[in-house]
Backbone as JSON Lines, residues from 0, in Angstrom:
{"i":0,"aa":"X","n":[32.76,30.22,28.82],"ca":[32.7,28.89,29.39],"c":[31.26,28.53,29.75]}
{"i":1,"aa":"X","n":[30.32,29.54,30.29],"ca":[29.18,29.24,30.97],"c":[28.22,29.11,29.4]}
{"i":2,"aa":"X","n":[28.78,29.94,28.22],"ca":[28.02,29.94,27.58],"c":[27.81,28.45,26.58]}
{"i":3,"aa":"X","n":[28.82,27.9,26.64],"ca":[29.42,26.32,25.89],"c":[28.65,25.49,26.63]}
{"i":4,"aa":"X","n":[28.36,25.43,28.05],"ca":[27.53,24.55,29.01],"c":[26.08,24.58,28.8]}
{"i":5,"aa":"X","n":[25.77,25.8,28.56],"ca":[24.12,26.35,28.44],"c":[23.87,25.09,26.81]}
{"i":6,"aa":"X","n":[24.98,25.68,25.7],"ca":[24.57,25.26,24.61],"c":[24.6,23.54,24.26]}
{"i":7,"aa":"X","n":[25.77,23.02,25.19],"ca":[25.72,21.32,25.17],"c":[24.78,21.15,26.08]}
{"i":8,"aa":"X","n":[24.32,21.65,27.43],"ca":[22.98,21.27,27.7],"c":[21.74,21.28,27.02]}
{"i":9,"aa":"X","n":[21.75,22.32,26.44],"ca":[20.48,22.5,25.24],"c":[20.43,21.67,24.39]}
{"i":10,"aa":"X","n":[21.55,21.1,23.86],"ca":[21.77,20.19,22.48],"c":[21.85,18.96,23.04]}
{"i":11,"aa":"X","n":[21.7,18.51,24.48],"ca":[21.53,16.99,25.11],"c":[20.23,16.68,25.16]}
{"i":12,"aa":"X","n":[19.63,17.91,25.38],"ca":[18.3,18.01,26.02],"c":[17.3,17.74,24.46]}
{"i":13,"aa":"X","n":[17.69,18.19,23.53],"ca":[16.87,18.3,22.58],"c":[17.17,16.91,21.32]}
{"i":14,"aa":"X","n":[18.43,16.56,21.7],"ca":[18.49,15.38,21.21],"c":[17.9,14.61,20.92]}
{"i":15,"aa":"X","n":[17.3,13.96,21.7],"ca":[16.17,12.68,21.86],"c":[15.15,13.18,20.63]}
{"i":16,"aa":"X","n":[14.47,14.24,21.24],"ca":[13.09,15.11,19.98],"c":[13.66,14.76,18.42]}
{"i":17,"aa":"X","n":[15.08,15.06,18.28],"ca":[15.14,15.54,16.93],"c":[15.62,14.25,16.33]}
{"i":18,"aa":"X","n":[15.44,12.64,17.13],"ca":[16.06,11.18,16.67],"c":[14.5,10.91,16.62]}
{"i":19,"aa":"X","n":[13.41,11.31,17.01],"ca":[12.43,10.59,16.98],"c":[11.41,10.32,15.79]}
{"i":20,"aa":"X","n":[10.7,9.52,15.5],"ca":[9.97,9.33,14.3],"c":[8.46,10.2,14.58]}
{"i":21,"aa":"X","n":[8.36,11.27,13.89],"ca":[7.12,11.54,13.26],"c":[5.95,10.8,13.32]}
{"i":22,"aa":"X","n":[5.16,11.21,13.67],"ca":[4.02,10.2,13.78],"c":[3.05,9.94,12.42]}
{"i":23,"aa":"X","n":[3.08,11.05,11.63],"ca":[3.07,10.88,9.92],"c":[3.86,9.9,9.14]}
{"i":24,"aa":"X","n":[4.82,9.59,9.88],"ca":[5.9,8.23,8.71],"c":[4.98,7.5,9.58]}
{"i":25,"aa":"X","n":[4.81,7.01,10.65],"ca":[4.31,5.45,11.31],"c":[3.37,5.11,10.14]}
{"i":26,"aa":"X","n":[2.07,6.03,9.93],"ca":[1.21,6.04,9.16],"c":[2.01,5.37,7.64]}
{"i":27,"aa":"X","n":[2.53,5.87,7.59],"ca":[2.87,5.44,5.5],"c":[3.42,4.74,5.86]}
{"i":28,"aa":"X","n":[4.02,3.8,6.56],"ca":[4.99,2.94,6.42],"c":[3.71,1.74,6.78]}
{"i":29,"aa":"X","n":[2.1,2.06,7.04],"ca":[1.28,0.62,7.19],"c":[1.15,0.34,5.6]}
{"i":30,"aa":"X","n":[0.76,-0.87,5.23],"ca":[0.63,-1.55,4.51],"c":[-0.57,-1.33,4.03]}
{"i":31,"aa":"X","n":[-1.53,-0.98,3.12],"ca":[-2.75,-1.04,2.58],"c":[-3.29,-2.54,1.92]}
{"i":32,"aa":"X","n":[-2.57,-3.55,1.52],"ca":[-2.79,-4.89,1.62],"c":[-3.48,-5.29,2.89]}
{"i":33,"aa":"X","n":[-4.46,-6.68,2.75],"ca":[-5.18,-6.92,3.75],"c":[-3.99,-7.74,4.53]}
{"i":34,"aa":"X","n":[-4.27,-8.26,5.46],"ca":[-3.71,-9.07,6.57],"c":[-4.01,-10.41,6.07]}
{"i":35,"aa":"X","n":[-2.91,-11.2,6.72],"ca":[-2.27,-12.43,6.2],"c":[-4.18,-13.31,6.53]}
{"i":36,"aa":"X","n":[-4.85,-12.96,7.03],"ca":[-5.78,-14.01,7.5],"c":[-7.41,-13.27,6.9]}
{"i":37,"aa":"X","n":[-7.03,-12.07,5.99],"ca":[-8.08,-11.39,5.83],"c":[-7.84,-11.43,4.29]}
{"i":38,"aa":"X","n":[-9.32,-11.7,3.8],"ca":[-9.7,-12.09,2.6],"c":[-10.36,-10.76,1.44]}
{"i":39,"aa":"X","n":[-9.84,-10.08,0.27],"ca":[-10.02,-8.76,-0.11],"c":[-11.51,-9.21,-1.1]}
{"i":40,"aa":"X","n":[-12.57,-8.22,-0.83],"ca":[-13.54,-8.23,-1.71],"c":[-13.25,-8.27,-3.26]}
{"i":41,"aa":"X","n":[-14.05,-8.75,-4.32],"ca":[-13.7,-8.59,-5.34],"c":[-14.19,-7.34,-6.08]}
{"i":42,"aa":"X","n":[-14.81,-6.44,-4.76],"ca":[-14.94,-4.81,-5.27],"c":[-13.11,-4.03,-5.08]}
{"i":43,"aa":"X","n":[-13.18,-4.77,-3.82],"ca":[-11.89,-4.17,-3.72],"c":[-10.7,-4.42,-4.49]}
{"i":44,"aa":"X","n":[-10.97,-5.53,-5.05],"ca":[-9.78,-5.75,-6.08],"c":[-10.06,-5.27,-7.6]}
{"i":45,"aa":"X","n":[-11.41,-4.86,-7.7],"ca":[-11.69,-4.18,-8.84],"c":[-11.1,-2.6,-8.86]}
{"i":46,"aa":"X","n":[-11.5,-2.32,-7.56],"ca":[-10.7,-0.87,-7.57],"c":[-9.25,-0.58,-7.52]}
{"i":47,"aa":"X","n":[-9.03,-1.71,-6.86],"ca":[-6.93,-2.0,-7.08],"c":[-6.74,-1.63,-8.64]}
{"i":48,"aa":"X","n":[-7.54,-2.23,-9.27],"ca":[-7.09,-2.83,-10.72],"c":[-7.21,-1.45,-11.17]}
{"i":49,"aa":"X","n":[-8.51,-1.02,-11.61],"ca":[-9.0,0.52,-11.89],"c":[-7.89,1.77,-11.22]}
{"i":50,"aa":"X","n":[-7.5,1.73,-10.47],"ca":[-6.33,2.76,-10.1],"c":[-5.35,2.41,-10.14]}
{"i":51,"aa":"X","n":[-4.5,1.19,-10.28],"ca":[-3.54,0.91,-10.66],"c":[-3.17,1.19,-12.3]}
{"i":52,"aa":"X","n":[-4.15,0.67,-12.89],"ca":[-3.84,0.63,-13.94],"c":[-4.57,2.49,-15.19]}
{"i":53,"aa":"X","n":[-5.0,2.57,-14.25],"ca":[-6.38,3.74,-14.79],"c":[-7.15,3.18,-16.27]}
{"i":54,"aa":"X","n":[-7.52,2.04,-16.2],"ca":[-8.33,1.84,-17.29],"c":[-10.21,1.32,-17.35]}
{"i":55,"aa":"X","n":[-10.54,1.13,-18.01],"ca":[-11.68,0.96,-17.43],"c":[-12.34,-0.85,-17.78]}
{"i":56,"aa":"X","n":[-12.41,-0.83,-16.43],"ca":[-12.83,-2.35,-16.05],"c":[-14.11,-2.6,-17.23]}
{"i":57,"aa":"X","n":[-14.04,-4.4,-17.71],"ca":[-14.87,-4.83,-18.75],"c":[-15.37,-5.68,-17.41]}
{"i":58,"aa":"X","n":[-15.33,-6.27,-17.0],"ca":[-15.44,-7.8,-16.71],"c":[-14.45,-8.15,-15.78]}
{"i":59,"aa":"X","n":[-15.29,-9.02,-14.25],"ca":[-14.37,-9.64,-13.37],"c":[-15.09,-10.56,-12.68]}
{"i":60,"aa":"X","n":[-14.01,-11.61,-12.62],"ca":[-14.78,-12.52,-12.07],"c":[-14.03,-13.49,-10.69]}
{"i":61,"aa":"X","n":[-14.52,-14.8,-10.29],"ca":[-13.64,-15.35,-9.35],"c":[-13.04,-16.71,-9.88]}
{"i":62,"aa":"X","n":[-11.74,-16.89,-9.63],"ca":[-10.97,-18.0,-10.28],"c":[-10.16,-18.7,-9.88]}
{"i":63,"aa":"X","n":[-9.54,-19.36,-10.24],"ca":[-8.08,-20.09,-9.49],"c":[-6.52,-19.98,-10.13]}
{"i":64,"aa":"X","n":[-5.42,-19.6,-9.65],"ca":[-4.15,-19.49,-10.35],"c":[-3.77,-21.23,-10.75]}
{"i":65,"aa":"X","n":[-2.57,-20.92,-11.43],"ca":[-1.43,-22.15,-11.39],"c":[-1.66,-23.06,-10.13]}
{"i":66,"aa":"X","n":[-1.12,-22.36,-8.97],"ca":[-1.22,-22.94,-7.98],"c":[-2.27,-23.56,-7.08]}
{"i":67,"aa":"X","n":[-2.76,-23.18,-7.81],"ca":[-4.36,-23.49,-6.61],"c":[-5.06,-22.62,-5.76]}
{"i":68,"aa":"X","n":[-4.71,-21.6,-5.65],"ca":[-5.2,-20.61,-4.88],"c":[-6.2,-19.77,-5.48]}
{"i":69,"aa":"X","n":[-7.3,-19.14,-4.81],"ca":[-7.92,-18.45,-5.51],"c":[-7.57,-16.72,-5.67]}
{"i":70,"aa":"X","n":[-8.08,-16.61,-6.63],"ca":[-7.9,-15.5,-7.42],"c":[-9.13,-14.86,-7.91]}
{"i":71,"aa":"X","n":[-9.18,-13.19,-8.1],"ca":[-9.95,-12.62,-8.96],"c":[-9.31,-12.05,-10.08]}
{"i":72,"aa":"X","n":[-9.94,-12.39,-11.31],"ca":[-9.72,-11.98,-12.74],"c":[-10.49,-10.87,-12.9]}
{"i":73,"aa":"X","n":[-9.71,-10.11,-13.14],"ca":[-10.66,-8.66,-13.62],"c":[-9.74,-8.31,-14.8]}
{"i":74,"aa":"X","n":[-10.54,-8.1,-15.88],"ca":[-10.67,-7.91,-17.66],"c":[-10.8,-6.51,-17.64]}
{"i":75,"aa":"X","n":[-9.91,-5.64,-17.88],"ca":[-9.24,-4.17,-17.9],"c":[-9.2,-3.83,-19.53]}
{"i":76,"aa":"X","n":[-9.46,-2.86,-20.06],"ca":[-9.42,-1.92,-20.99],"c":[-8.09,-0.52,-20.82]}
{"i":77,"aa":"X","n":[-6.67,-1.1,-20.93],"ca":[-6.16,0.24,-20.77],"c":[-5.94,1.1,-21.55]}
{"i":78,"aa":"X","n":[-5.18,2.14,-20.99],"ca":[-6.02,3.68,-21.77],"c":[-5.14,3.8,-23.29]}
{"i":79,"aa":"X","n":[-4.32,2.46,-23.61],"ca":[-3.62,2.5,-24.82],"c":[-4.46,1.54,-25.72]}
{"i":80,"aa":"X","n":[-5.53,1.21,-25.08],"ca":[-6.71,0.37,-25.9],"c":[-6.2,-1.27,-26.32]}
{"i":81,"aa":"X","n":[-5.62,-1.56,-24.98],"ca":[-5.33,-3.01,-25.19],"c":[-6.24,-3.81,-23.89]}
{"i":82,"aa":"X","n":[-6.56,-4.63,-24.21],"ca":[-7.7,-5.8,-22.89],"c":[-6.57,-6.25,-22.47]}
{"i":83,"aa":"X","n":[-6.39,-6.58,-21.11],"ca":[-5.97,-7.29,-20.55],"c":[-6.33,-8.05,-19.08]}
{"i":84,"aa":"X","n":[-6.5,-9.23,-18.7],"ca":[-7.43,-10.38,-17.37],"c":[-6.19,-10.03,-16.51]}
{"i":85,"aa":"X","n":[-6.35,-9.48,-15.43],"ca":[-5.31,-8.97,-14.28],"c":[-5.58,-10.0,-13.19]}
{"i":86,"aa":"X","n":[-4.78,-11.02,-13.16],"ca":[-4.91,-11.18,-11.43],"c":[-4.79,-11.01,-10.32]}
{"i":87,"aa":"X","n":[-6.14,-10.79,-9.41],"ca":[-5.7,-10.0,-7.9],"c":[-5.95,-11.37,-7.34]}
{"i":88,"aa":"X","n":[-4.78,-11.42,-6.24],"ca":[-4.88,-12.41,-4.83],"c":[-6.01,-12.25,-3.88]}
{"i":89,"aa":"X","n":[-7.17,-13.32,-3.61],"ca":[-7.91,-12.81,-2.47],"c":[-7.7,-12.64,-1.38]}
{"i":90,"aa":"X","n":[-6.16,-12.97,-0.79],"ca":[-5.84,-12.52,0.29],"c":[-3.86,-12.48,0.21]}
């Protein structure tokens, strides 16, 4: 009997610890996209492009979509030897 008490106290007590989040997930679960009011270099969207795609950048420049918004065009070489103008959002 005393020993059933020891073990649901232990397993009340430790409860909480073993529901809690890791402080390693908080981390991966941020977003690497800039913030709604923050505007991405067009180095930085060159390197999006370059590791996304692993090919090697020709040419990039600054532009406008459909919509009106601006955009960077960066002109990619991928590694199956086709060009393709990628658009990154500046923000």
């Amino acid at each position: 009997m005393r020993h059933t008490f020891v073990i649901g106290l232990l397993l009340l007590l430790l409860a909480p610890v073993s529901f809690a989040e890791p402080p390693w997930q908080k981390q991966k679960n941020q977003s690497t996209r800039p913030a709604v009011n923050e505007t991405r270099s067009l180095a930085d969207a060159i390197d999006h492009v370059r590791t996304s795609t692993g090919g090697r950048i020709i040419g990039a420049s600054q532009g406008i979509d459909r919509t009106g918004r601006p955009v960077y065009l960066v002109k990619v070489l991928l590694p199956n030897g086709v060009v393709r103008t990628m658009r990154v959002p500046t923000h």
